[in-house]
N, C-alpha and C positions, 0 to 999 in steps of 0.2 A: 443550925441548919444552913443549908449553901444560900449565897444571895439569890434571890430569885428576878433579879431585874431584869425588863427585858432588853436581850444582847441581838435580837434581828435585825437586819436589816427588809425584810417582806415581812408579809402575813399571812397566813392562814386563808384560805381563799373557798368560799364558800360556790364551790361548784357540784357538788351532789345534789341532781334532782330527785324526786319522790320515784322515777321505777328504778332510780340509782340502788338506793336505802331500801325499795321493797324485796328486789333480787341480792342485796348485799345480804338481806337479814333472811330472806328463803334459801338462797343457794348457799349462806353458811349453814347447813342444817343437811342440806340432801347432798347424803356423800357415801364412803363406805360403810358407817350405820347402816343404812338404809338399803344399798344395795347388795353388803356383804352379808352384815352379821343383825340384819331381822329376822332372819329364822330362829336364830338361837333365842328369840322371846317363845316365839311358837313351840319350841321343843320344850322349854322350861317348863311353862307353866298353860301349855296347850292355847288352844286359838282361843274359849274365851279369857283367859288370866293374860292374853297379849296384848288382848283388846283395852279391858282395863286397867291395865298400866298405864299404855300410853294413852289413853283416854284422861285417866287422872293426871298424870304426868303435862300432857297435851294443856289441861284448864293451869296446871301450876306457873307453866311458864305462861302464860296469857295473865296471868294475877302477874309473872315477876315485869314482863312486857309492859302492859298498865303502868305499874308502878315507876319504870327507866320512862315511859313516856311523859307520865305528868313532870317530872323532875325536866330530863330533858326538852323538852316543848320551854318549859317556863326558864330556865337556864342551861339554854345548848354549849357543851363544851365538851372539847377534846379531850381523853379520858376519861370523860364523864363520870361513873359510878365513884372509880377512887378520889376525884375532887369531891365529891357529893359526900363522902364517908367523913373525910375531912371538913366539910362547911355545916353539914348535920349532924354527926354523931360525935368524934375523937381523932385530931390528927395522927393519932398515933396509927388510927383503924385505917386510913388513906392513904399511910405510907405504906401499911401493911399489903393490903390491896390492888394497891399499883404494882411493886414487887412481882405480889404473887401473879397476879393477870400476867404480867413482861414474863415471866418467868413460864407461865403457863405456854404463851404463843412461841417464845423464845427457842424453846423444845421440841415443838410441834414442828413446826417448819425443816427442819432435819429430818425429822422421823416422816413426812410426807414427801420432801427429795429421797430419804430411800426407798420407800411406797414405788416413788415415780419410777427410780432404775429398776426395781424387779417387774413392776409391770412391764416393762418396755422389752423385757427381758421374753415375753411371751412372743413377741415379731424377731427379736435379735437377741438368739443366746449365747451367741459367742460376741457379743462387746459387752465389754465388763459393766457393771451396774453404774460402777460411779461416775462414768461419763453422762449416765444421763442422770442423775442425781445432780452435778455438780451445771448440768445445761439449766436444770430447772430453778437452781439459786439464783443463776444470771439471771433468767429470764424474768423472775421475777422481781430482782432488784432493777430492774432497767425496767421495768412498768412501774416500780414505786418511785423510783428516782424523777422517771419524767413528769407525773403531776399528779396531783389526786384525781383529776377528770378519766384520765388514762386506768387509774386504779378503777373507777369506778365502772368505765365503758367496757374490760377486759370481763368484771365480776358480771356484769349485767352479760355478756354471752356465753358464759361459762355455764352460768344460772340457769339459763335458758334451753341449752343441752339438755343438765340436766331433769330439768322441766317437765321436757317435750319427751325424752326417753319414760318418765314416769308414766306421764298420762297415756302413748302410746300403750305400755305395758298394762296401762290398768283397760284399756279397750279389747286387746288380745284376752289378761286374762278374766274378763267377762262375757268372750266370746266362749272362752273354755267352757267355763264354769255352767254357761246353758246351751253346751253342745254344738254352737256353730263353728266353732273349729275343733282339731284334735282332736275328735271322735264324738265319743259317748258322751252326755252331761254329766259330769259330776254331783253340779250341785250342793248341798249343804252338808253331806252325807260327813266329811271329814272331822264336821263338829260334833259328833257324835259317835265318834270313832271311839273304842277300848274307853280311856279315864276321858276322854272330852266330852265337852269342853274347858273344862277346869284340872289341871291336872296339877296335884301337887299343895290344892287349897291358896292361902292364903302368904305363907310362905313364902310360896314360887313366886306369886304374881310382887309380892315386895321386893324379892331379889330382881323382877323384871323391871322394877322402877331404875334400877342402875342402869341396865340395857338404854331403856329408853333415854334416859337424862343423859348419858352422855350422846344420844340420837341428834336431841335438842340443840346440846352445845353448839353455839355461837350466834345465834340470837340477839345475843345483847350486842352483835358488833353493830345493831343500829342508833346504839347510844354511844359508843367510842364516832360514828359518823355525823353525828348531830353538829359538833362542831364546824362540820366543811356542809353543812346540807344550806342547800341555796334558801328555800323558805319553811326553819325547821320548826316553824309553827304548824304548821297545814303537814310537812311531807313526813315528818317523824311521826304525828299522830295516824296517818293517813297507811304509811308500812306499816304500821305495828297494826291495824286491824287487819287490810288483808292479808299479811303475813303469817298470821295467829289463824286464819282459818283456813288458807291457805295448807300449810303445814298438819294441821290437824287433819284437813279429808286427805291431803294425800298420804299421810302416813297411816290412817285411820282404815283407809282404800285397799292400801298396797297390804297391810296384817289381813285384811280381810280376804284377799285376793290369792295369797299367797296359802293362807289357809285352808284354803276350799280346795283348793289345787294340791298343795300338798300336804300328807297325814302328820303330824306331830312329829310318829314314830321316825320321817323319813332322816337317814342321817347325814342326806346332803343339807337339812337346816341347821347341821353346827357347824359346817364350814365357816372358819373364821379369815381363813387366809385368802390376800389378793394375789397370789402367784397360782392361784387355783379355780381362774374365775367359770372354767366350768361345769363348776360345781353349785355358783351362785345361784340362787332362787330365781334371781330373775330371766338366768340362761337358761334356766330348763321349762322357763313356762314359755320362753318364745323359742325352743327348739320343739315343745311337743305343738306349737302352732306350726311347725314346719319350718321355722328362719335359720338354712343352714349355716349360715354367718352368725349365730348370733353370740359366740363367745367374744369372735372381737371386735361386733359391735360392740356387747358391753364392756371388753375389756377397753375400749378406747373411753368410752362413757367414765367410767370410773377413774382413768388417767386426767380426765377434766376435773372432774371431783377434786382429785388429790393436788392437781394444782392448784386451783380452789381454794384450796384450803388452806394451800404453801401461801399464796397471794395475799389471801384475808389475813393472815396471822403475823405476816411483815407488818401490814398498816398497822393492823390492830396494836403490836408490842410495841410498832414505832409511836405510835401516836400516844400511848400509854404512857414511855420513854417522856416523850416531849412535854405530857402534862406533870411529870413526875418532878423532872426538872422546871417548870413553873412555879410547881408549886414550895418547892427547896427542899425535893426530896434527892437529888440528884444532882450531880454536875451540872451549875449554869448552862456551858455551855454545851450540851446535850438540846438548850431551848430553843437554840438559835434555828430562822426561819430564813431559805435562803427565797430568791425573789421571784421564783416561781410556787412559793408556797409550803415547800417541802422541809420537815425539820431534817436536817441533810444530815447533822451530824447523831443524829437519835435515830438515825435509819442505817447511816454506818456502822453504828453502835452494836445496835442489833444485829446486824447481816452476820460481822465479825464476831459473835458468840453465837450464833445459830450455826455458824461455818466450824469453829472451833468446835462444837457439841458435835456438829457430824462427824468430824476428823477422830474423834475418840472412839470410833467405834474399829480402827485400824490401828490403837494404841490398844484397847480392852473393850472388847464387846460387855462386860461385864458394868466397868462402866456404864457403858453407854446406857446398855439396860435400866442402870438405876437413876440416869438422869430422865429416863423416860417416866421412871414410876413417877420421881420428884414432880411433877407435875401433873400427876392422875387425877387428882381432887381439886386442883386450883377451878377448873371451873364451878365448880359445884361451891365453893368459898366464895369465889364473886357474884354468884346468886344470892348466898346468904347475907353479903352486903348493902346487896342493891334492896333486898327486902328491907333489911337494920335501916336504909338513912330514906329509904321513903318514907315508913313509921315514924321517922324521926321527924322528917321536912314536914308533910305533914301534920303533925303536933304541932309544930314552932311554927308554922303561916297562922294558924288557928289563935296559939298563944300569943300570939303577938298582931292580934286583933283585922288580919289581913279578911277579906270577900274569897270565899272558896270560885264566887261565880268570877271573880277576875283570871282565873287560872283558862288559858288557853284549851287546855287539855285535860280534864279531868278523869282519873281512876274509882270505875264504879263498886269498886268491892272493899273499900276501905272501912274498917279495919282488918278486914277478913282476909282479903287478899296475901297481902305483907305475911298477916299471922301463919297465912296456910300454906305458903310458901318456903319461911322460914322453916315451918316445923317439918315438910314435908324434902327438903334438903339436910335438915341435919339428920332424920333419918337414914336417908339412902349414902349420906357419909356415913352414919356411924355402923351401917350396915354392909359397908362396901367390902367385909371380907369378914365375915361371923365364923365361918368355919375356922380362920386361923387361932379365930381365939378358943372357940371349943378346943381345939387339938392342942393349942396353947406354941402353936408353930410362930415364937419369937420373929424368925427370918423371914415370914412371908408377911406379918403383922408392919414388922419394918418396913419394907417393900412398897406391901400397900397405902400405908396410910403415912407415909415420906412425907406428903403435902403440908399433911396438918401442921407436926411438928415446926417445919421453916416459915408457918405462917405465926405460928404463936412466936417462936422467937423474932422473930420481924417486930409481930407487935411491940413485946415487954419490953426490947430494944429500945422502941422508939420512946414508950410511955417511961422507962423508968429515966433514959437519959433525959429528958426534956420535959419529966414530969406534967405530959396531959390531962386530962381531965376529959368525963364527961361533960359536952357543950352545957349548958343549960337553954333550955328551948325560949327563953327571952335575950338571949343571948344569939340564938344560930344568926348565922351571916346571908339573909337571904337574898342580899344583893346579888343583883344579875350580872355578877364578872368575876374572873380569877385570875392571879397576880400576873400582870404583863400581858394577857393574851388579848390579843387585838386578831382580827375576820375584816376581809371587806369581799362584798363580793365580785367575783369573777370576770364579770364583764368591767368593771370597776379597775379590779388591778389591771387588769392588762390594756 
């Protein structure tokens, strides 16, 4: 393993307040999910098989939420889940982990600068995509570069847009739905429309669990922020509740809302594309309220988003990056903290293969495609982890004769939680493409489930070279620190 001493010169600077964390961990979540492609649960598996998805879905991540809280509260750190994998369960499982997370966001971040150039592309179609593709990588490196406050103050209004777009929408469409605008009332009537409200059984509504869970993703970036959170006793435990309810009415709202307004059958709910956002669900319930602007209101709405998402996904892979090399998964110096805080060289790191993964797509689209699948499942893996080393942590405070009541933070559904979260993610992985296997479609099988594979070889990698082991739970390291990393706070450094 690389040394992992630490090579900064600063620290870690713990300037994330609690509406920091509440909006980093809500406005990772409300994005084009939500605003493009939630019809496509409605069409699936009708208004009510939409609802219980993300209803089920909704409680799962609040059990995996819990469970990143009690960990994080009680040891806050950068990269948190993959150190945790590592301190509770198997270094091999946190090398694994961190990989697959950098590799997840690593990806992402391209594929949302090119999001960003086709939307732009709706006000200016004669400048080529990549100009503003290539504005939004700056923009975003120059908001990570300058501090994590800066990260945090950009995500908190980005959040907030998207927010406010929401709730408005859910005003208008409950103004539809009992007839004070757009005409007639609707009403309930759509849920009983032809096969609704269940259309498809049981099935459909499991295939809708992928819809939603990748709705969810990013969630957990309140535990990659625990690290820089100013008081991450109170402000981590403090987002994760109203985050968790948060997220559930408005998503819970907006299926419902969109439902009632439109019928299942309509086939502007499988629009999946953003270069078509007047098609999106939510254009048309504030064009039949009359808002003749309202494509690009929302196409501007969603351009936020997608920054969003470009923004959170630097920190997130940087931060990941920096815990990776802490821990001597990585190049030392990858750890290094310059004196504003920032791991400079684990942010470079990143930008410079997030920059090269876009560039491929001008050498082979083909490519590029397939480094997009490589990444499909990574987050739905670091669910599966964050369950594995809470179950784990958990056990080992107990075995090793700790007070549950000393915990800052405690997760109310244990053992259930972990369990049902566990089994309800390796589900919707193992289900993330069942017809290839029916059809027995090798090429699409690959495709889809790219993720797995690079995660299992990560692991045996690590486990065979360095022969790990499962921890034994008198044995986990429940000490509240990992190797080199030192925080002061904010007002402090500077």
């Amino acid at each position: 393993m690389a040394d992992s001493t630490d090579h900064s010169t600063g620290h870690m600077k713990r300037s994330l307040q609690t509406r920091h964390l509440s909006m980093i961990a809500l406005g990772g979540t409300i994005g084009t999910g939500l605003f493009i492609t939630s019809g496509e649960a409605i069409s699936t598996a009708g208004p009510g098989g939409a609802l219980v998805a993300y209803i089920v879905m909704g409680f799962m991540v609040y059990f995996l939420m819990t469970s990143l809280g009690e960990m994080a509260t009680y040891m806050p750190l950068t990269g948190s889940f993959s150190a945790y994998s590592t301190k509770f369960v198997d270094p091999a499982l946190g090398f694994a982990m961190g990989w697959n997370y950098w590799l997840n966001w690593a990806v992402t971040i391209p594929v949302e600068a090119t999001t960003a150039g086709i939307i732009m592309n709706y006000w200016l179609p004669n400048v080529p995509q990549w100009v503003f593709s290539v504005a939004v990588l700056a923009l975003i490196f120059i908001i990570n570069y300058l501090s994590v406050r800066s990260y945090g103050e950009t995500e908190y209004w980005l959040a907030l847009i998207k927010i406010v777009t929401v709730i408005v929408f859910l005003i208008i469409g409950v103004a539809i739905i009992l007839g004070i605008m757009g005409g007639h009332a609707v009403g309930l009537s759509n849920f009983h429309y032809k096969k609704a409200p269940f259309v498809g059984g049981i099935p459909s509504i499991i295939s809708v669990f992928l819809i939603a869970g990748f709705s969810f993703q990013g969630t957990e970036l309140v535990g990659i922020t625990a690290g820089e959170a100013n008081d991450p006793e109170h402000s981590v435990s403090k987002a994760i509740h109203s985050t968790f309810w948060r997220i559930l009415i408005f998503y819970i709202c907006t299926i419902f809302v969109i439902a009632c307004i439109l019928p299942y059958t309509d086939k502007n709910l499988l629009n999946q594309d953003v270069s078509n956002v007047t098609m999106s669900p939510f254009t048309i319930v504030f064009k039949r309220a009359g808002l003749a602007v309202a494509a690009s209101i929302m196409n501007a709405v969603i351009l936020t988003a997608v920054v969003s998402s470009a923004n959170s996904g630097l920190y997130a892979s940087t931060r990941m990056l920096f815990s990776q090399a802490r821990e001597g998964y990585a190049w030392r110096f990858l750890g290094y903290v310059n004196k504003r805080g920032i791991p400079i060289y684990a942010l470079l790191g990143t930008m410079l293969v997030s920059t090269l993964i876009y560039l491929t797509q001008f050498i082979g689209p083909q490519a590029y495609n397939y480094l997009i699948s490589a990444s499909g499942l990574c987050g739905f893996i670091a669910w599966l982890g964050i369950a594995a080393s809470h179950w784990r942590f958990r056990r080992a405070y107990i075995a090793q004769g700790r007070d549950l009541n000393d915990l800052k933070y405690r997760s109310a559904f244990f053992p259930f939680g972990p369990i049902f979260a566990f089994i309800l993610c390796f589900i919707v992985i193992c289900g993330q493409n069942v017809n290839a296997f029916i059809k027995l479609d090798w090429q699409n099988i690959a495709i889809s489930y790219m993720s797995v594979p690079i995660f299992l070889i990560l692991f045996i990698y690590y486990k065979v070279r360095y022969k790990t082991h499962l921890i034994p739970l008198d044995q986990v390291d429940l000490s509240r620190s990992t190797k080199g990393e030192k925080y002061v706070p904010d007002d402090e450094a500077n």
